[in-house]
C-alpha positions, -999 to 999 in steps of 0.1 A, spaced: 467 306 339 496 293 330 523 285 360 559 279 343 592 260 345 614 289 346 605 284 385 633 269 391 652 301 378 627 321 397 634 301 434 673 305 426 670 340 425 652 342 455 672 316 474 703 332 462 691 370 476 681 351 515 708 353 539 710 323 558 691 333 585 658 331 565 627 329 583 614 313 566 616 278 541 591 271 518 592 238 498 568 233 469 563 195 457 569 184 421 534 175 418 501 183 434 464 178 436 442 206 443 408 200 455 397 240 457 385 265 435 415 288 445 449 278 449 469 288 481 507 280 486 504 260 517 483 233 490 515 233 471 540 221 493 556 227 536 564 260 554 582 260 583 595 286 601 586 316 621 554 312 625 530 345 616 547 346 586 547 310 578 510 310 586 505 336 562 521 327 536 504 291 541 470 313 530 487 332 507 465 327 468 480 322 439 451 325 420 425 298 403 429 261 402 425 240 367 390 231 363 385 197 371 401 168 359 427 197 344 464 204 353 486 234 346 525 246 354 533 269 384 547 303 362 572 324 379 561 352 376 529 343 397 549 334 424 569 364 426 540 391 420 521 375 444 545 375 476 555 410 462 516 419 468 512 401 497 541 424 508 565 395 520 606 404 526 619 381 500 648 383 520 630 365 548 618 332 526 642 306 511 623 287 480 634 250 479 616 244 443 617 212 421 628 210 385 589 210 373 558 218 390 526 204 379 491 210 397 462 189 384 426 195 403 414 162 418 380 152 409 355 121 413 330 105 387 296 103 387 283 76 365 260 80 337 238 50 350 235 70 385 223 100 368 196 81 350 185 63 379 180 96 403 156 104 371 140 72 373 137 69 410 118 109 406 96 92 379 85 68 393 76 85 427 51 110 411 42 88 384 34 60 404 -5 55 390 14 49 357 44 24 373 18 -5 378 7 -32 351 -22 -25 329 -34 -27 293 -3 -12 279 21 -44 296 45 -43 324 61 -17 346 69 18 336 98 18 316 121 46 308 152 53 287 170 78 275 167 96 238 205 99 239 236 90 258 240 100 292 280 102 295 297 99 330 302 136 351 331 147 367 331 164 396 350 179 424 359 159 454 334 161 480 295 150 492 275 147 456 239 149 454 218 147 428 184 165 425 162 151 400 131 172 385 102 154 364 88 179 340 53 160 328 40 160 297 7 155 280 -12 122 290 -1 95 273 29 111 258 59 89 249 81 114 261 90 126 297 119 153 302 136 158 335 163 185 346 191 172 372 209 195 394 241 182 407 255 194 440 291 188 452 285 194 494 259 211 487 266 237 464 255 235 426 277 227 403 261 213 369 219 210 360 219 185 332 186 184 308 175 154 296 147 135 277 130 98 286 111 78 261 82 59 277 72 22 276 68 -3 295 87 -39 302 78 -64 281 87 -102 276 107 -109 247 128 -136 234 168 -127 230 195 -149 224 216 -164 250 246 -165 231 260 -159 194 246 -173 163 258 -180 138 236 -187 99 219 -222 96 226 -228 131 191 -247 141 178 -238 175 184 -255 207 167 -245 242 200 -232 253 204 -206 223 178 -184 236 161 -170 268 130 -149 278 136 -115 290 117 -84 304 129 -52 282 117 -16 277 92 -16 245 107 16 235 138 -6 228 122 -34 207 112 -46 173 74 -43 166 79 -78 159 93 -92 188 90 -125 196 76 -135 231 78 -172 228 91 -203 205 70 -232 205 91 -257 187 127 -244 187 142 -272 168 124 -268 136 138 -234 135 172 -221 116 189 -189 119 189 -170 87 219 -142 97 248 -137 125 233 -129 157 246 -116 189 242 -123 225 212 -112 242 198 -98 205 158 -96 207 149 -126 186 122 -116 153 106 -134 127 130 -122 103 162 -135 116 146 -173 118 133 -197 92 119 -238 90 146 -257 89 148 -282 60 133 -315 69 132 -334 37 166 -328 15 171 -341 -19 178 -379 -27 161 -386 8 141 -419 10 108 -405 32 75 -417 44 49 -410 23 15 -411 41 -18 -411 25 -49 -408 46 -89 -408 45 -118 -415 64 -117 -454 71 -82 -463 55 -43 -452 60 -17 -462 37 25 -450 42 47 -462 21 80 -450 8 95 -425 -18 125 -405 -24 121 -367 -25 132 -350 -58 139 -317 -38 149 -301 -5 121 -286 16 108 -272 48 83 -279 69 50 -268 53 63 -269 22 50 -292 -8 76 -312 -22 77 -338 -55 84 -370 -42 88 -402 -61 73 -433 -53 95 -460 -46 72 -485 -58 53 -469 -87 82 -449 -98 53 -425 -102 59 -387 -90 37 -376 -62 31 -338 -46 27 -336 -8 33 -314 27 59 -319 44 51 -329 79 81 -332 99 115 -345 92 113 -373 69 73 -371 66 53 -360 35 13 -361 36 2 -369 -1 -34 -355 -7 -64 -384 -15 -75 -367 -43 -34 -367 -56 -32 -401 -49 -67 -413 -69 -57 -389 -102 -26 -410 -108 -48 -443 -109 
């Protein structure tokens, strides 16, 4: 419905027709929020006067309100059919309109978050068997298959009914129906679909990474998460952080995998290093310069200082490379 700025036109044609002696004055407000389903004219503005017919004209509707959230112009027309049905003197009523008259319908939000946690809240009440630990990890966990977008509704008391619908055992899927009340009546039922998991400990970082960067204990944290959310992969725990390098960018609180980390490079090229050579009942370490950059684990050429001979061995650690025995005795 559209309600339309030739008002103005519409209240000086009125005005103009009242004698002065009008019984009454009716004064509509530029703009207005409407909290009902139906509009009345005493929501748009004052009425003063003599009093039956100010009182009736207060509860006098125009017709719909926007839906929520919406906002539409007072039309002329309206006005003027309506206190012709109503059976109202014009004579009797001076309009005191503004320039432009705008009616939005108020509303309130219902966050997306609240929604899913009336579902979990249901869940976990009749799934409770299923909410404790057990072979399959933490505490029930459930998330949404898709977006749950904020609600708007009218102004008033909101409630929100939520309705498990249980699968087959051990399905990964749960679907759930929420009815949303505004005081007390129904106004939406939104359908919906969970994925299933539980929480699980998992490594994520604590802040961004960038390549190469080599792990410190403040560049990551442990934390619980749905397993319908994480990498089969997952890392639970790092043992020795500082041998580690990050292989691509990385963002804050990112679940950390195998994939995104490598050894750092302990021995680079040109390095002078310990060479170590060990068996049963003897220890020898001397030094060598390694031919090649290399990780831990890795076998690297090294040669020896003193010999000027090439060796193969392990790297250790940073600095370190293990030469076999039997390595050692061929060059002899």
């Amino acid at each position: 419905m559209a309600i339309g700025r030739g008002l103005v036109l519409a209240a000086l044609a009125l005005a103009t027709s009242a004698p002065a002696w009008a019984a009454v004055v009716v004064r509509l407000a530029p703009e207005v929020s409407v909290q009902k389903d139906e509009i009345v004219l005493g929501d748009l503005g004052t009425i003063e006067g003599d009093e039956p017919l100010a009182s009736r004209l207060r509860q006098l509707r125009l017709g719909p309100a926007p839906l929520v959230g919406g906002r539409q112009h007072l039309d002329r027309d309206t006005l003027r059919n309506r206190l012709r049905s109503a059976g109202v003197d014009p004579a009797k009523i001076q309009l005191v309109l503004p320039d432009r008259l705008v009616l939005t319908r108020a509303f309130q939000v219902v966050p997306g978050a609240a929604i899913v946690e009336a579902v979990k809240r249901e869940a976990l009440l009749r799934l409770g068997s299923r909410s404790g630990t057990g072979e399959g990890g933490g505490a029930l966990a459930l998330v949404p298959a898709g977006r749950v977008d904020d609600l708007r509704v009218p102004t008033g008391e909101v409630m929100l009914d939520a309705r498990v619908h249980e699968g087959p055992a051990g399905s990964a899927f749960l679907a759930a129906t929420v009815a949303v009340k505004v005081n007390g009546r129904d106004y939406q039922t939104l359908s919906m679909t969970f994925r299933v998991g539980r929480y699980q400990q998992v490594v994520v970082a604590a802040r961004p990474l960038e390549p190469k960067t080599v792990l410190g204990a403040a560049d990551f944290r442990v934390d619980s998460l749905a397993s319908t959310e994480l990498p089969a992969d997952a890392l639970t725990r790092i043992t020795d952080p500082l041998d580690l390098e990050v292989l691509r960018p990385v963002k804050p609180g990112e679940v950390i995998t195998p994939r995104m980390l490598r050894q750092k490079i302990a021995v680079k090229r040109g390095e002078i290093v310990t060479l170590i050579l060990e068996a049963r009942g003897f220890r020898i370490t001397t030094q060598g310069q390694a031919a090649e950059d290399a990780r831990r684990g890795d076998t690297v050429r090294v040669v020896n200082v003193t010999s000027k001979r090439d060796v193969l061995g392990k790297v250790e650690g940073p600095g370190v490379v293990r030469v076999p025995f039997l390595e050692v005795r061929s060059e002899r």
